[in-house]
Each structure stands twice: as C-alpha cells, then as structure tokens.
C-alpha positions in Angstrom: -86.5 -152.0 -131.2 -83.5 -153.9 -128.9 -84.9 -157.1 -131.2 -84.8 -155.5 -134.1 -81.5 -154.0 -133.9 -80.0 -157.0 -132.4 -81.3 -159.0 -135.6 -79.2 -156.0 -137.7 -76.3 -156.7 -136.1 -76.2 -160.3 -136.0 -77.5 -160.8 -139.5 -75.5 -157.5 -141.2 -79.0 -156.6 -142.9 -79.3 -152.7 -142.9 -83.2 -152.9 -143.5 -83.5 -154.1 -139.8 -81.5 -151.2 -138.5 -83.9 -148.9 -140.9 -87.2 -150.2 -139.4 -85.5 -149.5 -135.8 -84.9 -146.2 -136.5 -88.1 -145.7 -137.9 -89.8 -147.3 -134.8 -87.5 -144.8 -132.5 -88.4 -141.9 -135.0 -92.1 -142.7 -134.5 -91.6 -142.6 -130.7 -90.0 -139.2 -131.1 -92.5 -137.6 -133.8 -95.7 -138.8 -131.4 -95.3 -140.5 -128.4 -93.2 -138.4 -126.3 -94.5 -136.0 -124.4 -92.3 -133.3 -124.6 -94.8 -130.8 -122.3 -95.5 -133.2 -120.1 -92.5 -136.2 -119.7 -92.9 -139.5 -120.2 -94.4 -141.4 -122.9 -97.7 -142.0 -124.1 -98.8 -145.5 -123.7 -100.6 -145.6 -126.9 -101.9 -142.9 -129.6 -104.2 -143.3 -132.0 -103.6 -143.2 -135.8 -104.1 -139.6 -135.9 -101.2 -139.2 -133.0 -103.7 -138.7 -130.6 -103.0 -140.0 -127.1 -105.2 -142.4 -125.4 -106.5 -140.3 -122.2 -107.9 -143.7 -120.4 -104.4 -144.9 -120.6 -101.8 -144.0 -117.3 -98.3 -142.9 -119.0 -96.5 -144.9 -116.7 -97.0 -147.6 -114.3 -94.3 -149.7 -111.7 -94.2 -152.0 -114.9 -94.1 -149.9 -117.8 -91.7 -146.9 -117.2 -89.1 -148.4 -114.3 -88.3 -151.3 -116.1 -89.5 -151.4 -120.0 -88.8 -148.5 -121.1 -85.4 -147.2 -118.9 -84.1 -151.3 -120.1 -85.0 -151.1 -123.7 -83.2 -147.4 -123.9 -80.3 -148.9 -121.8 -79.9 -152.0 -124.1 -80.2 -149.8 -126.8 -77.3 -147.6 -125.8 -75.3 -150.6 -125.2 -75.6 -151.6 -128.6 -75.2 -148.0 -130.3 -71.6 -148.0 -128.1 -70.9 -151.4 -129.8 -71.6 -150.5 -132.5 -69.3 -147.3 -132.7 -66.4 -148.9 -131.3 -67.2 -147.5 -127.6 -65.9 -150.0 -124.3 -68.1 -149.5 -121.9 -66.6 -148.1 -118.7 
C-alpha cells in the first residue's frame, strides 16, 4: 500500500490511490481481527484465516505492519496539508 500510494502522489494518477484504498479496505473487511487483535497473516479466498499461520511474529507485526501504517499516516498528513510535529 506505502508503494502504491507513493506512486499516486508522485505520478498525480488517482487509480493508484483507488487500488490503495481498496487494498486497506480489504485489510479492514477480512483480515483484522477485530475479536481477537492483530491481523491475520493470510485468509483464504473465502475470508477464511489460515489457522497454521502465527498472527504475528518479531518480523511481521513490530516492524511491517506498525512501519507501513506509520508511512502511511505520514503520507495521509501530506497529503492534507498536516506538518508533522
């Protein structure tokens, strides 16, 4: 998603920034969690989590997913006009 929306706003094309917030609308619909925390690692096509599949390891959650979500909000700040503090 960080490439993808990084592509929208270098390049200006809007489609970019649709197929990010499709892929973060997807994460939202069936990959969270939201009895449990976390997200699943992987789901089947049906939504279906894979149950051999940990939710988070020391690679995964810590740095992945907390840097992609940070990188994200960087860029949403940007792109409404925010300064960081």
């Amino acid at each position: 998603m960080v490439g993808l929306v990084d592509a929208a706003l270098r390049t200006g094309d809007a489609a970019l920034m649709d197929r990010a917030e499709q892929g973060w609308d997807f994460i939202e619909r069936v990959m969270m969690d939201r009895a449990g925390g976390e997200w699943f690692w992987r789901v089947d096509a049906a939504g279906r989590p894979d149950p051999s599949m940990p939710k988070a390891t020391s690679w995964k959650e810590p740095y992945h997913q907390v840097r992609a979500c940070l990188q994200l909000i960087e860029r949403a700040r940007r792109l409404r006009g925010v300064e960081q503090a």
